[in-house]
KOLLO-152246 format. One line per field, with one value per residue: residue number from 1; x, y, z of N, C-alpha, C in turn. Coordinates in Angstrom, 2 decimals, decimal comma. Layout:
% KOLLO-152246
n: c(NUM ...)
n_X: c(X ...)
n_Y: c(Y ...)
n_Z: c(Z ...)
ca_X: c(X ...)
ca_Y: c(Y ...)
ca_Z: c(Z ...)
c_X: c(X ...)
c_Y: c(Y ...)
c_Z: c(Z ...)
This chain:
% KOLLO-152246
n: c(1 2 3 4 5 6 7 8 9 10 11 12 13 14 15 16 17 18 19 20 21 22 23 24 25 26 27 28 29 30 31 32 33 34 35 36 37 38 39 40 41 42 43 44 45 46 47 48 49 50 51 52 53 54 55 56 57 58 59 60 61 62 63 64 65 66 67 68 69 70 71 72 73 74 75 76 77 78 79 80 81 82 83 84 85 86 87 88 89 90 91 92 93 94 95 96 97 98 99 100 101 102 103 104 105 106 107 108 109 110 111 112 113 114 115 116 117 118 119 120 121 122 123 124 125 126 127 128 129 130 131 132 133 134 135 136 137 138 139 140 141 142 143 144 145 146 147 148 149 150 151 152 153 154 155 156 157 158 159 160 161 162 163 164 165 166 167 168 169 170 171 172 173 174 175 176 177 178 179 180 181 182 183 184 185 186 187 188 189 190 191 192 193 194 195 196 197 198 199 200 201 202 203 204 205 206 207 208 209 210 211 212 213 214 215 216 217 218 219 220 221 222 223 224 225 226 227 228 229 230 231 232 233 234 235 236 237 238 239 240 241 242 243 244 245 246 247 248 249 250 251 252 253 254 255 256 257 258 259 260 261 262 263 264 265 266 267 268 269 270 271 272 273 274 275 276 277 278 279 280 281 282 283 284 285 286 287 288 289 290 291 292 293 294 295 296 297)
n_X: c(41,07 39,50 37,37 36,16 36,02 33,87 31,99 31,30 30,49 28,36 26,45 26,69 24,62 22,41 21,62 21,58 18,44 17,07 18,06 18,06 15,22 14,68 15,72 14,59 12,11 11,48 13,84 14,68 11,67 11,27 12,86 12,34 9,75 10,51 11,41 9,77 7,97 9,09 7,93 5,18 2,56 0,04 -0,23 -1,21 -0,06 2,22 3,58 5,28 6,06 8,94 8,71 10,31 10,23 7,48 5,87 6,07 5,94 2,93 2,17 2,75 1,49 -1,40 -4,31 -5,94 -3,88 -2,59 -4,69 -5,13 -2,44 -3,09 -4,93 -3,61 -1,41 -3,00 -3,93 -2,00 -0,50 -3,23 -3,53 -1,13 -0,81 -3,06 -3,26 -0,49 -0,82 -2,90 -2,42 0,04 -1,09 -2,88 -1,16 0,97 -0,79 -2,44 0,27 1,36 -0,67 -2,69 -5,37 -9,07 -9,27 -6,91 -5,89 -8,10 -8,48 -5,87 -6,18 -8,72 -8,27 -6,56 -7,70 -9,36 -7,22 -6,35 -8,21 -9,63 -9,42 -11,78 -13,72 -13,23 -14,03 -17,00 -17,70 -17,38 -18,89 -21,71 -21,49 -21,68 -23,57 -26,12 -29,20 -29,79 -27,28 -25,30 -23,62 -25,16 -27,62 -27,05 -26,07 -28,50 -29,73 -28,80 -29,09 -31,56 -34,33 -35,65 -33,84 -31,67 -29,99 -26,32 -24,10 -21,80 -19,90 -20,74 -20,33 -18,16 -16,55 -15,85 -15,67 -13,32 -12,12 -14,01 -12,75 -10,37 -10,74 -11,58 -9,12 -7,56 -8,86 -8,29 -5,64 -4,81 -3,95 -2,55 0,09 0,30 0,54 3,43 4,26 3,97 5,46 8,23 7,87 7,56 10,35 11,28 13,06 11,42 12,41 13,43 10,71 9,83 11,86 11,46 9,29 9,31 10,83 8,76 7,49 4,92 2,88 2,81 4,68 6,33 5,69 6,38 9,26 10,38 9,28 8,76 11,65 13,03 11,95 12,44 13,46 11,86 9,87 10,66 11,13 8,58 7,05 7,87 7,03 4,29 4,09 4,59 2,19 0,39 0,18 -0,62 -2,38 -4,38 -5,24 -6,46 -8,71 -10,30 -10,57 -12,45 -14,47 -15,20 -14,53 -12,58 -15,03 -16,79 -16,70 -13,93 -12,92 -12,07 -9,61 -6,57 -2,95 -2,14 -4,71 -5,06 -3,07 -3,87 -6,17 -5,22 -3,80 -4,76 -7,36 -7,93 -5,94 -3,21 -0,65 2,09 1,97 0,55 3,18 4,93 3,81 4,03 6,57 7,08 5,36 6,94 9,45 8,41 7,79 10,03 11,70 10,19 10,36 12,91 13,58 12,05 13,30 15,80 15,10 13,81 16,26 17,87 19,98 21,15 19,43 20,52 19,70)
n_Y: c(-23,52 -23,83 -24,45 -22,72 -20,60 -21,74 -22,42 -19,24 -18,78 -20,44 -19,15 -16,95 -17,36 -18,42 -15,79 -13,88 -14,18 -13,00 -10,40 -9,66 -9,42 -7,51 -5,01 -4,33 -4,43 -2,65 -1,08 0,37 1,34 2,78 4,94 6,39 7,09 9,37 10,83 11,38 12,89 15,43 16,46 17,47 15,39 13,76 11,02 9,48 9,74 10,66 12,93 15,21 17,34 18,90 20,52 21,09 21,49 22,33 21,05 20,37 22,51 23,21 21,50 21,87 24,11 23,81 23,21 20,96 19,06 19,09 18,40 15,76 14,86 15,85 13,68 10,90 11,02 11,31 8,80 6,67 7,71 6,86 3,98 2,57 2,90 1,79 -0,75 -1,40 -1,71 -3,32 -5,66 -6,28 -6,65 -9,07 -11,04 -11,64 -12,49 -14,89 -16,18 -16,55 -16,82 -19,38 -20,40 -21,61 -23,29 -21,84 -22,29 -21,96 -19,49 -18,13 -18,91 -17,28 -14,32 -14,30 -14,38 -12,34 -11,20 -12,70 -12,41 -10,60 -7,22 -5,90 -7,30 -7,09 -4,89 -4,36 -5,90 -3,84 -1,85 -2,47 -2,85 -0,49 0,76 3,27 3,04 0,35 -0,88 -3,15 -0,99 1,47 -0,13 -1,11 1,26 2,66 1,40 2,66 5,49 5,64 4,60 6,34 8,23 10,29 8,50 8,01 8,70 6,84 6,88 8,92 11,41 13,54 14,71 12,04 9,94 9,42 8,08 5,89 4,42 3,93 2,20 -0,49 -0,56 -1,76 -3,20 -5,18 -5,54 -6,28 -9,45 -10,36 -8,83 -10,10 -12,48 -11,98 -10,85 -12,81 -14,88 -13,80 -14,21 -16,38 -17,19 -16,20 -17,02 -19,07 -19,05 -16,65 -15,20 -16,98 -16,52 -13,82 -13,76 -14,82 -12,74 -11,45 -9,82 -8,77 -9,83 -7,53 -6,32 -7,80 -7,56 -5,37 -5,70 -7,43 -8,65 -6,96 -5,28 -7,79 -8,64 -6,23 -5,87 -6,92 -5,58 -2,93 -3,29 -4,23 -1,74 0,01 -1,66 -0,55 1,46 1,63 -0,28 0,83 3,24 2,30 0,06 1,95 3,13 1,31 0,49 3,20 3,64 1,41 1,86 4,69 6,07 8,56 10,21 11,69 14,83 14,62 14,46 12,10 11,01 10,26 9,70 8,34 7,48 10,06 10,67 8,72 9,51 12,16 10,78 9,25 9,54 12,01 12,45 13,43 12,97 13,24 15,01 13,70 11,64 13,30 13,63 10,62 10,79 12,46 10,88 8,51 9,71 10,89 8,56 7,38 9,16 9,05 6,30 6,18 8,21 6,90 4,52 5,40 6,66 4,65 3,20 0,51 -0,61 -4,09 -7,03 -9,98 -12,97)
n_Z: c(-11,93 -14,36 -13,39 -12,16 -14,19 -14,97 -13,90 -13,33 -16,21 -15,33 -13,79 -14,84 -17,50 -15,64 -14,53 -16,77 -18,35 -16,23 -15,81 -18,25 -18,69 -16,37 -16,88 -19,89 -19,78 -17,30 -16,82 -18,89 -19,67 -17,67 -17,46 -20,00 -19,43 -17,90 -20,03 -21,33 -20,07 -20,68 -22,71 -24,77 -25,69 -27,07 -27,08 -29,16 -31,91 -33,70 -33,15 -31,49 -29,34 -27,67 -25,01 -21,75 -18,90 -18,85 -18,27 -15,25 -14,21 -14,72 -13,41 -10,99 -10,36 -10,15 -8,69 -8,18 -8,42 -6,10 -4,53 -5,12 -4,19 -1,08 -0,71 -1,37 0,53 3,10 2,55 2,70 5,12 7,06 6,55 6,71 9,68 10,47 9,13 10,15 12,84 13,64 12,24 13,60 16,49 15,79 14,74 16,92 18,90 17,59 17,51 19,73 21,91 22,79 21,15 20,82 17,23 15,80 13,28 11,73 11,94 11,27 8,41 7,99 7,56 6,17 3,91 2,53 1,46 -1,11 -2,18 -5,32 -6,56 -7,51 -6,43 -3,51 -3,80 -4,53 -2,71 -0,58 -1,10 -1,60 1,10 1,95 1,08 0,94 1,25 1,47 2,08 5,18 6,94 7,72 8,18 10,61 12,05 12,23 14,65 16,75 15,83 15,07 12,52 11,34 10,88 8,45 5,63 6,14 3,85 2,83 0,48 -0,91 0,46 0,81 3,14 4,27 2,69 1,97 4,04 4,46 1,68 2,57 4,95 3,29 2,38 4,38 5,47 3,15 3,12 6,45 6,51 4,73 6,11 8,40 8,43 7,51 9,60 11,34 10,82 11,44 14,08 14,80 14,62 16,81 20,01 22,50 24,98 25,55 26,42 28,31 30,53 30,61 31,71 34,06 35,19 36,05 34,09 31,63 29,61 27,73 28,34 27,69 24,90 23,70 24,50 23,74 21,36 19,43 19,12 17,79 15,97 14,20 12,01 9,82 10,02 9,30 6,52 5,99 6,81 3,67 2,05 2,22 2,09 -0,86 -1,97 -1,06 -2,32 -5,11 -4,66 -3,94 -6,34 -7,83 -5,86 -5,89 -8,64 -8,89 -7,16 -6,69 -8,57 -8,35 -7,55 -4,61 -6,46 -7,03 -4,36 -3,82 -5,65 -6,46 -6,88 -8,59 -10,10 -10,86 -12,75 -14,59 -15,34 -17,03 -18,70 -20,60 -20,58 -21,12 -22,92 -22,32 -22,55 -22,10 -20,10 -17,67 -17,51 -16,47 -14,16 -13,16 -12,82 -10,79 -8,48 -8,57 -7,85 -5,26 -3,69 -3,65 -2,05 0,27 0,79 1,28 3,51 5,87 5,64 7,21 9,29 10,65 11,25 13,75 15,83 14,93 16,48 17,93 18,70)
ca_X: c(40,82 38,50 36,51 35,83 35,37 32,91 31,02 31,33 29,64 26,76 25,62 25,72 23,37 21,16 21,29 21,44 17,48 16,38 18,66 17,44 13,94 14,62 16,31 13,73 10,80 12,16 14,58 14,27 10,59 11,62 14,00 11,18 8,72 11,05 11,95 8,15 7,62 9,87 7,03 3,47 2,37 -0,94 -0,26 -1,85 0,42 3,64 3,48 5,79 6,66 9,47 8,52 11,22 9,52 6,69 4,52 6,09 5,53 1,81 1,57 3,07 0,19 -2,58 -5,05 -6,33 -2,63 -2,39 -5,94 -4,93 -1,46 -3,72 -5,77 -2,79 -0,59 -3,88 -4,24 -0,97 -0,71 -4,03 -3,88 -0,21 -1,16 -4,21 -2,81 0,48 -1,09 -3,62 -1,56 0,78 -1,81 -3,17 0,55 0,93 -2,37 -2,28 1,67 1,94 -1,67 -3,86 -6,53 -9,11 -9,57 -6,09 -5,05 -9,04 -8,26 -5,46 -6,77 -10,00 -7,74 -5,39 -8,40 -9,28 -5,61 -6,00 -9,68 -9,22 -9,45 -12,82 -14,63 -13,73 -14,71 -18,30 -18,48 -17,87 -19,96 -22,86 -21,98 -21,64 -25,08 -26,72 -30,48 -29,79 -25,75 -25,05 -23,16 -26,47 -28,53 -26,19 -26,06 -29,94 -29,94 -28,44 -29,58 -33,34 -34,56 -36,27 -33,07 -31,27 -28,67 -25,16 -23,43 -20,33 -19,28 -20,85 -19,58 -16,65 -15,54 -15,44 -15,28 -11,55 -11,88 -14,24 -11,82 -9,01 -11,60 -11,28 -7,83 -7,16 -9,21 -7,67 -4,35 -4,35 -3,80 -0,92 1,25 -0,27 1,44 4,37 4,79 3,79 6,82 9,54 7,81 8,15 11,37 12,32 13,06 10,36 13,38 13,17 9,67 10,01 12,84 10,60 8,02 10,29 11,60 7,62 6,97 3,67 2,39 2,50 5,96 7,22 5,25 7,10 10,34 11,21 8,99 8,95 12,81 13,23 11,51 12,46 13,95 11,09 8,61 11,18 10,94 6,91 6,87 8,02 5,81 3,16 4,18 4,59 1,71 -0,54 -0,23 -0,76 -3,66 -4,98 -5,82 -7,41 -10,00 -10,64 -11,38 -13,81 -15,41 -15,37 -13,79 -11,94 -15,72 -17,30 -16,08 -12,09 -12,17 -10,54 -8,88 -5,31 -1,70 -2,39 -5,81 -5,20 -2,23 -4,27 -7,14 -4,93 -2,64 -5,62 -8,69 -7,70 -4,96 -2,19 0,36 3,46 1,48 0,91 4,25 5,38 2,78 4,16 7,51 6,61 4,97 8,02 10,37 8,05 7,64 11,83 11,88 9,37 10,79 14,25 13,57 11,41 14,31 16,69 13,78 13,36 17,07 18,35 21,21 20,82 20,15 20,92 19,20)
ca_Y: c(-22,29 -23,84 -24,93 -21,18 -20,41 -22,88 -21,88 -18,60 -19,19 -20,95 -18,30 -15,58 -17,79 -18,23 -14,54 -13,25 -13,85 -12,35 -9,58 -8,95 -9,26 -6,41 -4,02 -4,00 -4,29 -1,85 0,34 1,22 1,92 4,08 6,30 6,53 8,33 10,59 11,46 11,90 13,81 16,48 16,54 17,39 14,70 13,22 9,10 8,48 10,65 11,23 14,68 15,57 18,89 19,24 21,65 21,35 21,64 22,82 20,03 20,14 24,11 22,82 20,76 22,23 25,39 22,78 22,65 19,44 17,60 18,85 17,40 14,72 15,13 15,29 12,64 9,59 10,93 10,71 6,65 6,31 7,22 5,83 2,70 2,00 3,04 1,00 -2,19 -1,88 -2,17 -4,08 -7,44 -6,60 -7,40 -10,39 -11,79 -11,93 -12,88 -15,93 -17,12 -16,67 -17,56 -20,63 -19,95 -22,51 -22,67 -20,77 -22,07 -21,23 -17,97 -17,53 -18,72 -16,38 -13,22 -13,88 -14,44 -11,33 -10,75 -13,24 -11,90 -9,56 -6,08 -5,51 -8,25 -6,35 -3,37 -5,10 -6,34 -2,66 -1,06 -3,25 -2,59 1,23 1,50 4,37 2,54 -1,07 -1,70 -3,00 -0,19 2,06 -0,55 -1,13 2,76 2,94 0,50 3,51 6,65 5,74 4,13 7,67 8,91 10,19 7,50 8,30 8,27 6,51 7,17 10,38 12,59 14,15 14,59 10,74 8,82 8,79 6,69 4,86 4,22 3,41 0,58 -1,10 -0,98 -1,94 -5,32 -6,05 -5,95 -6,89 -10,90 -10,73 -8,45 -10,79 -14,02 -12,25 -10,69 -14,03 -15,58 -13,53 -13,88 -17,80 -17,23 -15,67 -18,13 -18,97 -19,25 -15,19 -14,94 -17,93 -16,00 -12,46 -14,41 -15,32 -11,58 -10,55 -8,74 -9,21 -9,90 -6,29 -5,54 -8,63 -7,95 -4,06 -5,75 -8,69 -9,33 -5,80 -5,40 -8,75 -8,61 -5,23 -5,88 -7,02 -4,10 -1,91 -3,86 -3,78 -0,49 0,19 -2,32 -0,25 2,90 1,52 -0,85 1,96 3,99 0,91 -0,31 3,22 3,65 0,13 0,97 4,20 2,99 0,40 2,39 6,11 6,83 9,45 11,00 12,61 15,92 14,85 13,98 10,41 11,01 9,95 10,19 7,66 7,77 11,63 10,31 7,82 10,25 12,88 10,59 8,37 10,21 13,67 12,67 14,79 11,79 14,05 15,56 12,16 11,50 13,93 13,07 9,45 11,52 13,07 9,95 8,22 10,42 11,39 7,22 6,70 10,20 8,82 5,27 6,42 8,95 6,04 3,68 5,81 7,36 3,28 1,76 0,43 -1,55 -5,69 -7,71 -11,18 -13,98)
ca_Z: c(-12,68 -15,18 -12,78 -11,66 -14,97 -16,06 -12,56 -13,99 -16,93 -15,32 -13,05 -15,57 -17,94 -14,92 -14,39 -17,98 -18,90 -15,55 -16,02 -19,28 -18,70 -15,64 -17,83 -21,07 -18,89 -16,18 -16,76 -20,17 -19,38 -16,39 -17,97 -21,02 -18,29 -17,72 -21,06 -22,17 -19,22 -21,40 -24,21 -25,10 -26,84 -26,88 -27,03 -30,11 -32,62 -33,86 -33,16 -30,13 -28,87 -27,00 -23,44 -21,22 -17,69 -18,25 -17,92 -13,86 -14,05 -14,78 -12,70 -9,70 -10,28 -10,48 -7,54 -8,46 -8,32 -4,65 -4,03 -5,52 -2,93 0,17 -0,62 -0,93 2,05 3,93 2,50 2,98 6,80 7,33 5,83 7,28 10,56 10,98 9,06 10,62 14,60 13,64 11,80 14,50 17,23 15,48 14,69 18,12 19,19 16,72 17,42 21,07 22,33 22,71 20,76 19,59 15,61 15,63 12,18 10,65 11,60 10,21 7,08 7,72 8,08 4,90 2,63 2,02 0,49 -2,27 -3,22 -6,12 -5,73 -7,97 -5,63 -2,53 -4,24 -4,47 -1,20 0,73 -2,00 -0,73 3,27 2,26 0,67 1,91 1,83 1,88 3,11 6,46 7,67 7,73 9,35 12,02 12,56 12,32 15,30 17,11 15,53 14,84 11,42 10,80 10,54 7,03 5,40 5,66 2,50 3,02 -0,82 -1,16 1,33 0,77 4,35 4,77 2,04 2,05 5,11 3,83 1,23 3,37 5,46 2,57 1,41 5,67 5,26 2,52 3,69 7,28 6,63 4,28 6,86 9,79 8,19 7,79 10,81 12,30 10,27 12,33 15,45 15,08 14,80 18,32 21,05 23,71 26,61 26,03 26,80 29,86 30,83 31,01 32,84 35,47 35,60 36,62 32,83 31,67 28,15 26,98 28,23 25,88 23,36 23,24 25,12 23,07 20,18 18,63 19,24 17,35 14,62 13,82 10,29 9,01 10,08 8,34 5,20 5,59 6,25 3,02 1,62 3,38 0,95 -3,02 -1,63 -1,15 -3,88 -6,14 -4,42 -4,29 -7,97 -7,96 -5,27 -6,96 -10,19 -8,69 -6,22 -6,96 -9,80 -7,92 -6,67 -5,31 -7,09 -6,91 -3,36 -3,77 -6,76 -5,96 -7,80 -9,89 -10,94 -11,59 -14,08 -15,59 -16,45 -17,61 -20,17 -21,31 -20,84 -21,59 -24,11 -22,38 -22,08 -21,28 -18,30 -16,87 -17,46 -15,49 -12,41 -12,98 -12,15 -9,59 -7,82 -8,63 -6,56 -3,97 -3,00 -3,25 -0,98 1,45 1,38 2,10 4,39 6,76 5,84 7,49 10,69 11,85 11,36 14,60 15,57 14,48 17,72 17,30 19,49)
c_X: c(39,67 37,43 35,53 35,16 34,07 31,90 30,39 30,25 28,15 25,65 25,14 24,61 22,54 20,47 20,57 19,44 16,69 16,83 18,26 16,00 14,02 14,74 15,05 12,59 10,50 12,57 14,66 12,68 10,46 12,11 13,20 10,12 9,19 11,66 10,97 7,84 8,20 8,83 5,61 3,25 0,93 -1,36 -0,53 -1,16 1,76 4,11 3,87 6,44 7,74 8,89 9,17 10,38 8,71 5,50 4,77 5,63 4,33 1,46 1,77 2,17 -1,07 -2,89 -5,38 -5,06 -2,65 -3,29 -5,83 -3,33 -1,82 -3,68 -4,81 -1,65 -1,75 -4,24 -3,19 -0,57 -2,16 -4,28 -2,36 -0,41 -1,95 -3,65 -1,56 0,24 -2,12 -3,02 -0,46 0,16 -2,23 -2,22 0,77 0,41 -2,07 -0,75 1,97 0,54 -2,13 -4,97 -7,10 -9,54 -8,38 -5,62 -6,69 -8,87 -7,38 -5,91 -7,89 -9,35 -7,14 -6,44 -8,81 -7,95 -5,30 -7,36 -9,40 -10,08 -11,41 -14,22 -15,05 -14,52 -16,43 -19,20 -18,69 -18,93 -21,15 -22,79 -21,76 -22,64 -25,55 -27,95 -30,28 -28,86 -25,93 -24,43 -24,27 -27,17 -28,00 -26,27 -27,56 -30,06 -29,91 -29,15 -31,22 -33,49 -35,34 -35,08 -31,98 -29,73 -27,35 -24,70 -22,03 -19,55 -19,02 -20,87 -18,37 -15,88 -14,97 -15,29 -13,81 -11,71 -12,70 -13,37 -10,64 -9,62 -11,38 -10,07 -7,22 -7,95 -8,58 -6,07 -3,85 -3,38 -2,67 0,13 1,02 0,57 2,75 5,73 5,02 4,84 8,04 8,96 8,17 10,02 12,56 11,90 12,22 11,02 12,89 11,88 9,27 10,85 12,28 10,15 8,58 10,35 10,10 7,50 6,03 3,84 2,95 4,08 6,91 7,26 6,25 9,09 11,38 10,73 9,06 10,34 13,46 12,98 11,63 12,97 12,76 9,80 9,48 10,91 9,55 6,17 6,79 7,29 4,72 2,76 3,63 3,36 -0,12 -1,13 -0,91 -2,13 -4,51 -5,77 -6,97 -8,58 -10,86 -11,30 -12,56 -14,93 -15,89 -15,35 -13,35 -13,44 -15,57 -16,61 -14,28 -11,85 -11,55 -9,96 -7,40 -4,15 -2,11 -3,32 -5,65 -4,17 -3,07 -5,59 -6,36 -3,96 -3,65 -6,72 -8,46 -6,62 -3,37 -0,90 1,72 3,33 1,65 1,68 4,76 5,02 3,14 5,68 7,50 6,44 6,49 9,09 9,62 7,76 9,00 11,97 11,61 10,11 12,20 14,14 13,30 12,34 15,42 16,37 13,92 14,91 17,65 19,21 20,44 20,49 19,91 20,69 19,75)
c_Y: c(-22,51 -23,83 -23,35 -20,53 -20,85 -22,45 -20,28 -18,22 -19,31 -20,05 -17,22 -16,12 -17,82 -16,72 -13,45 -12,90 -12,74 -10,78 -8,77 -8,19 -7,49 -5,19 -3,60 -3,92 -3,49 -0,37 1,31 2,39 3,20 5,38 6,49 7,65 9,32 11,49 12,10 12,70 15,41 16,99 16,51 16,82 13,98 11,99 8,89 8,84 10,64 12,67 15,10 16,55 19,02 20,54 21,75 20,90 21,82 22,20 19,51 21,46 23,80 22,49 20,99 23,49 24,85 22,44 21,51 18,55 18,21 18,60 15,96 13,70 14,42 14,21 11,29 9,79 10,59 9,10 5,97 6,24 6,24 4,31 2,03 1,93 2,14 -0,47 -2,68 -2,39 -3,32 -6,03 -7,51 -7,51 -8,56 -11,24 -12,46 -12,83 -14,96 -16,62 -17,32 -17,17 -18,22 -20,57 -21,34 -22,09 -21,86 -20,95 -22,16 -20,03 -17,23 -17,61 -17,38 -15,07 -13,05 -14,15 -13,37 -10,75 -11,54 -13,00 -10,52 -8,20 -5,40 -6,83 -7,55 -5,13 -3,48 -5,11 -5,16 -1,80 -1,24 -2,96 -1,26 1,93 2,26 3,81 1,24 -1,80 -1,90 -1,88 0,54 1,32 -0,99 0,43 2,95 2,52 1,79 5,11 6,60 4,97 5,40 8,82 9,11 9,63 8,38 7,80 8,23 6,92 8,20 11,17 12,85 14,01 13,09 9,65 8,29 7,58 5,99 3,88 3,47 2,46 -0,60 -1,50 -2,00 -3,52 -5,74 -6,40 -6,26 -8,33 -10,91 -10,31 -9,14 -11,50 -13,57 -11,76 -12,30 -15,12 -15,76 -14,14 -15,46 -18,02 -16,59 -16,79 -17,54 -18,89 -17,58 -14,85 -15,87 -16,92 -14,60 -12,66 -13,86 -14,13 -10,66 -9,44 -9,56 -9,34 -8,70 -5,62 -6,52 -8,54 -6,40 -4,05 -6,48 -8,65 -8,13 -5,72 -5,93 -9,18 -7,13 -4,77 -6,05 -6,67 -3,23 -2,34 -3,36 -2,59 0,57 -0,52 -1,64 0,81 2,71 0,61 0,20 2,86 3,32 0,50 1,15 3,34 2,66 0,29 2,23 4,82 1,91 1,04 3,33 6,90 8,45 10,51 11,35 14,26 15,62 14,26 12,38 10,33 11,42 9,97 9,27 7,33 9,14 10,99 9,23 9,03 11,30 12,37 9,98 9,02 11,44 13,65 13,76 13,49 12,31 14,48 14,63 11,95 12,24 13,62 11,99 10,08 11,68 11,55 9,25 8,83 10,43 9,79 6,65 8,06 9,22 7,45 5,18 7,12 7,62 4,96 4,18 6,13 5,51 2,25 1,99 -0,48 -2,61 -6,66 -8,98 -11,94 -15,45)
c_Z: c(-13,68 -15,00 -12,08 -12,96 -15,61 -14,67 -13,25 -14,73 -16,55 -14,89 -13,72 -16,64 -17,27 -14,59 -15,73 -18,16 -17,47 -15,76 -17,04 -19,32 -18,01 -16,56 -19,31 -20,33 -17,75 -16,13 -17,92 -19,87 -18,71 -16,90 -19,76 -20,62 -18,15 -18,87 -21,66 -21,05 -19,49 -22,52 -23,97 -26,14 -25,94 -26,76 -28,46 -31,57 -32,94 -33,77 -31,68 -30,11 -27,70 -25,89 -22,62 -19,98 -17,55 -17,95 -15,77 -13,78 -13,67 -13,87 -11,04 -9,70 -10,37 -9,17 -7,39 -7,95 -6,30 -3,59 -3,73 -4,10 -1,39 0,26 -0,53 0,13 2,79 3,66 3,32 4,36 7,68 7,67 6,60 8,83 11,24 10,83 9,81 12,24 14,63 13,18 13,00 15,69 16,86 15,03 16,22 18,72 18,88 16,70 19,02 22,57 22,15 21,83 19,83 18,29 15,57 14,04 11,66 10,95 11,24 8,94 6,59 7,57 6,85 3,67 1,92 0,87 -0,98 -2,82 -4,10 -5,60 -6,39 -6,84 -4,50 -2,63 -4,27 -3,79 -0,22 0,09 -1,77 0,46 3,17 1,68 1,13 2,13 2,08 2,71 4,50 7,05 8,06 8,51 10,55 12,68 12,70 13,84 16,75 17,14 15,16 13,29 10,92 10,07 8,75 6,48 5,28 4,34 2,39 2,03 -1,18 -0,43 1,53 1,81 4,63 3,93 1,56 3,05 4,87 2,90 1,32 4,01 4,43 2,13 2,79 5,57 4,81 2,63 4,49 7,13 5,98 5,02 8,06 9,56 8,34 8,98 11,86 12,37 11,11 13,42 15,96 14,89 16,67 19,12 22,08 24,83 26,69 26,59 28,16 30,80 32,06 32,04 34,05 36,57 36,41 35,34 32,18 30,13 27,44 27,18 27,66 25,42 22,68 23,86 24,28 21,37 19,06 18,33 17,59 15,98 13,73 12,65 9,69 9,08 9,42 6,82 4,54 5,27 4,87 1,94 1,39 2,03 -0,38 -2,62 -1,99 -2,26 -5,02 -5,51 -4,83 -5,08 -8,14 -7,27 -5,77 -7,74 -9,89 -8,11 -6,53 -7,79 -9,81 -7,47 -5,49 -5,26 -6,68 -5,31 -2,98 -4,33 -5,96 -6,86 -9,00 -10,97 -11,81 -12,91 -14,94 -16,35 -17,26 -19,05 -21,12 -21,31 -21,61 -22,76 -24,17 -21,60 -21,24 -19,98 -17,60 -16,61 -16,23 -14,04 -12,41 -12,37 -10,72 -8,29 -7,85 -7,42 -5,12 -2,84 -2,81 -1,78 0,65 2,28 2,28 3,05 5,73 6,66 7,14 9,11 11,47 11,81 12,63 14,35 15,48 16,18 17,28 18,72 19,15)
């Protein structure tokens, strides 16, 4: 009995500071957003006005926030879409084929993921030059050198995907490794096995290895989401600064200019709301859309 107790003990000291930390650094915070999201207050003031709703009233009659709307569901499918088939294929690729140089390319693939986000911001800013970047003189090569520079940045219709090229580099390599993780985990008899049965590469790779690893593409998926949004702002702010005229401006940039630039902290608040729900919505909803039964190898 003491011995339970004194166990007891140990675990909640080991737990206690993390516990704490979560909670003051967390949840307090959390349930703070949502309380200032009740008030017009400007940040810098003691001067708070109770409003009730109407900083969602606002904000739900506000063209801009459902610009702002578009613009990160379009990152968001984009950017999952592309990175999710793409680290899938090179997971694969890289755990189940020969390839020489297979472990410099993984390295070459996950570097991007530990280069900060104002570096990459740098490097596509340079290949999306309209007179000097590579992208342009690669397209010249094509369209004539007489012809007038695309402006990867500054054109509205496309600089979202520009946008999203970027956020898609930078995140292939980290969901590569850890797709590549599970996949070392499924037994090679299943894929000898296939052989045997006359199924080719492609009906493993959607027979066995997808199947198999199918916990931890649900996980990613969700990764894929709070991932997004969060990067989002960061590219953004390096690249665009939500140009040109609003068309990249995303949930979180719009909340950062409206609590800090504009001085309307409660509004923000609210759009930090908002974002808030609409990324537990999304995540649960897609939690619920991809769970299958467990299979166990």
């Amino acid at each position: 009995m003491e011995i339970n107790k004194g166990r007891g003990r140990f675990i909640f000291l080991c737990l206690a500071p993390a516990v704490l930390l979560f909670v003051v650094f967390l949840i307090i915070p959390t349930f703070d957003v949502f309380r200032m999201s009740l008030y017009k207050w400007g940040g810098y003031t003691d001067n708070k006005t109770f409003v009730g709703f109407q900083n969602f009233t606002k904000l739900f009659h506000s063209d801009k926030f459902y610009q702002t709307f578009q613009n990160s569901v379009l990152l968001i499918v984009i950017v999952t879409v592309v990175t999710f088939a793409f680290a899938l294929i090179f997971a694969s690729m890289l755990s189940r084929e020969k390839l020489k140089g297979q472990n410099l390319l993984r390295v070459i693939f996950y570097i991007p993921n530990i280069l900060s986000v104002v570096v990459i911001s740098a490097i596509f800013s340079a290949i999306f030059d309209p007179n000097s970047g590579l992208l342009n003189s690669i397209m010249n090569l094509f369209r004539g050198a007489g012809a007038d520079p695309i402006l990867w940045l500054g054109d509205q219709k496309i600089v979202i995907f520009s946008l999203g090229g970027a956020m898609i580099w930078q995140a292939i390599g980290y969901y590569m490794v850890m797709y590549m993780a599970s996949m070392a985990n499924v037994p090679e008899s299943l894929y000898e096995s296939a052989g045997l049965e006359g199924a080719g590469r492609m009906t493993q790779f959607f027979s066995i290895t997808i199947p198999l690893i199918w916990t931890n593409i649900r996980t990613t998926l969700t990764f894929f989401i709070i991932s997004t949004i969060n990067m989002s702002f960061l590219f953004v702010m390096a690249m665009t600064s939500g140009g040109p005229d609003g068309s990249t401006e995303v949930f979180l940039s719009y909340m950062y200019k409206e609590a800090y630039t504009n001085s309307s902290y409660g509004y923000g608040m609210a759009i930090g709301v908002v974002v808030f729900l609409f990324s537990f919505a999304l995540a649960a909803i897609l939690n619920i859309v991809t769970k299958r039964d467990h299979l166990e190898y």
